[in-house]
GUGUDO-505306 format. One line per field, with one value per residue (C-alpha): residue number from 1; residue in one letter; chain; x, y negated, z negated. Coordinates in steps of 0.1 Angstrom, whole numbers, plus 2048, in hexadecimal, padded with zeros to 3 digits. Layout:
% GUGUDO-505306
i = (NUM  ...) .
aa = (A  ...) .
ch = (A  ...) .
u = (X  ...) .
v = (Y  ...) .
w = (Z  ...) .
END
This chain:
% GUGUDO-505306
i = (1  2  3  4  5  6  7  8  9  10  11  12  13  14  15  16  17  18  19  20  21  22  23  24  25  26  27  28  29  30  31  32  33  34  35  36  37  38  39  40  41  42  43  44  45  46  47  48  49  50  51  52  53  54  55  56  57  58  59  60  61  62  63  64  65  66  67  68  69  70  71  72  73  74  75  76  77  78  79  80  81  82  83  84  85  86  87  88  89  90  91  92  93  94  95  96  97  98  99  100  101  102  103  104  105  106) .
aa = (X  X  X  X  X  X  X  X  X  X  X  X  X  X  X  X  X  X  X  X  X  X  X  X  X  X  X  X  X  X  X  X  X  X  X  X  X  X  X  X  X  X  X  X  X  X  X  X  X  X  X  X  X  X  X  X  X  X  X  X  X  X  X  X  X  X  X  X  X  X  X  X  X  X  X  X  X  X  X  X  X  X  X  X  X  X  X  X  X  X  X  X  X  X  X  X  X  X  X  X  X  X  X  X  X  X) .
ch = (A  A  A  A  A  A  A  A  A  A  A  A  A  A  A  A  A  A  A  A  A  A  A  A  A  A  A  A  A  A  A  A  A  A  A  A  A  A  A  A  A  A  A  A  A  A  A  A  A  A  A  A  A  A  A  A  A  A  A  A  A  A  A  A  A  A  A  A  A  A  A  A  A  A  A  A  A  A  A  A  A  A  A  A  A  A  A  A  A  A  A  A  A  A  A  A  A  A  A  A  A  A  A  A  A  A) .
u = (531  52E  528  51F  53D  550  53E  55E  56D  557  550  561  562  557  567  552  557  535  53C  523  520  50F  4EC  4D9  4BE  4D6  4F1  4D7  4C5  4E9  4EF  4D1  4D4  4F6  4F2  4D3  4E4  4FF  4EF  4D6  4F4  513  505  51D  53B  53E  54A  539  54C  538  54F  53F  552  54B  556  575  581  5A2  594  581  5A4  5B7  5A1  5A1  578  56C  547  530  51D  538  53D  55D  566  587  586  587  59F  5A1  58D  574  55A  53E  52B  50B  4E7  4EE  4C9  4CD  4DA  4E1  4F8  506  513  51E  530  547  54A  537  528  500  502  4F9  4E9  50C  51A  502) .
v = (295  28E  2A0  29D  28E  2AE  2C7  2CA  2D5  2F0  301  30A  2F3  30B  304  311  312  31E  326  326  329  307  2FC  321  32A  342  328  30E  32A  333  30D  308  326  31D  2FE  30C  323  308  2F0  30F  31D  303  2E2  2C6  2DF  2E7  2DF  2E9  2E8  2F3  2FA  2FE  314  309  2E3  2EC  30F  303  30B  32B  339  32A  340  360  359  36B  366  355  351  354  348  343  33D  32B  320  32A  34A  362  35A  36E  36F  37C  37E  385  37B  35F  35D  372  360  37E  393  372  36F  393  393  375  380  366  36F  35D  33F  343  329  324  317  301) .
w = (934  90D  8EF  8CC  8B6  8A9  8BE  8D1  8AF  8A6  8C8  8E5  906  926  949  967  98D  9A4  9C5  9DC  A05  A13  A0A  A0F  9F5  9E2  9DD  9D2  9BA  9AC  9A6  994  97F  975  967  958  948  93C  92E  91E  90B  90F  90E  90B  90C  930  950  96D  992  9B0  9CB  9F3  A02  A22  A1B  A03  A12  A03  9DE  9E7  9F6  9D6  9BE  9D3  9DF  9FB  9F5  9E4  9CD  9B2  990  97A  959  95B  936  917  928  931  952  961  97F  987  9AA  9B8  9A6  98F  98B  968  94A  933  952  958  931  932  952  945  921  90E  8F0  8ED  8DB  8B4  89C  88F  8AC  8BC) .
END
């Protein structure tokens, strides 16, 4: 993943790990929404991990994940998470304590 020259400067790089449980509709829906919602508001200043917590149990026990879907913000800090419906863009922002992108920083 690239961004424009100096954009890195200027705004803050987003870290992100989604965990979701195998291939049901939720997980695929939370997937999609995600990335939706990062390249919407963070585009070519994030990092997106999806984690199955059925294939990497390892990680989901690592971060304290008992079920799924769940989204972090690992960078900038402090981190958050929020779980449940990832379906709404604005709850999502809230729950992790972005503020909505402005002119200025895009």
């Amino acid at each position: 993943m690239s961004g424009s020259p100096g954009l890195a400067d200027t705004a803050e790089h987003y870290r992100f790990r989604l965990f979701v449980a195998g291939t049901a509709l939720r997980s695929l829906r939370a997937v999609e929404s995600v990335r939706w919602i990062c390249e919407a508001h963070f585009a070519g200043r994030y990092e997106l991990e999806i984690v199955d917590i059925y294939q990497q149990p390892e990680l989901a026990e690592r971060d304290g994940i008992v079920a799924a879907p769940i989204l972090l913000k690992i960078a900038p800090l402090p981190e958050r998470r929020i779980a449940g419906d990832l379906l709404d863009a604005d709850r999502i922002l809230r729950g992790l304590n972005i503020p909505p992108a402005t002119e200025a920083q895009r």
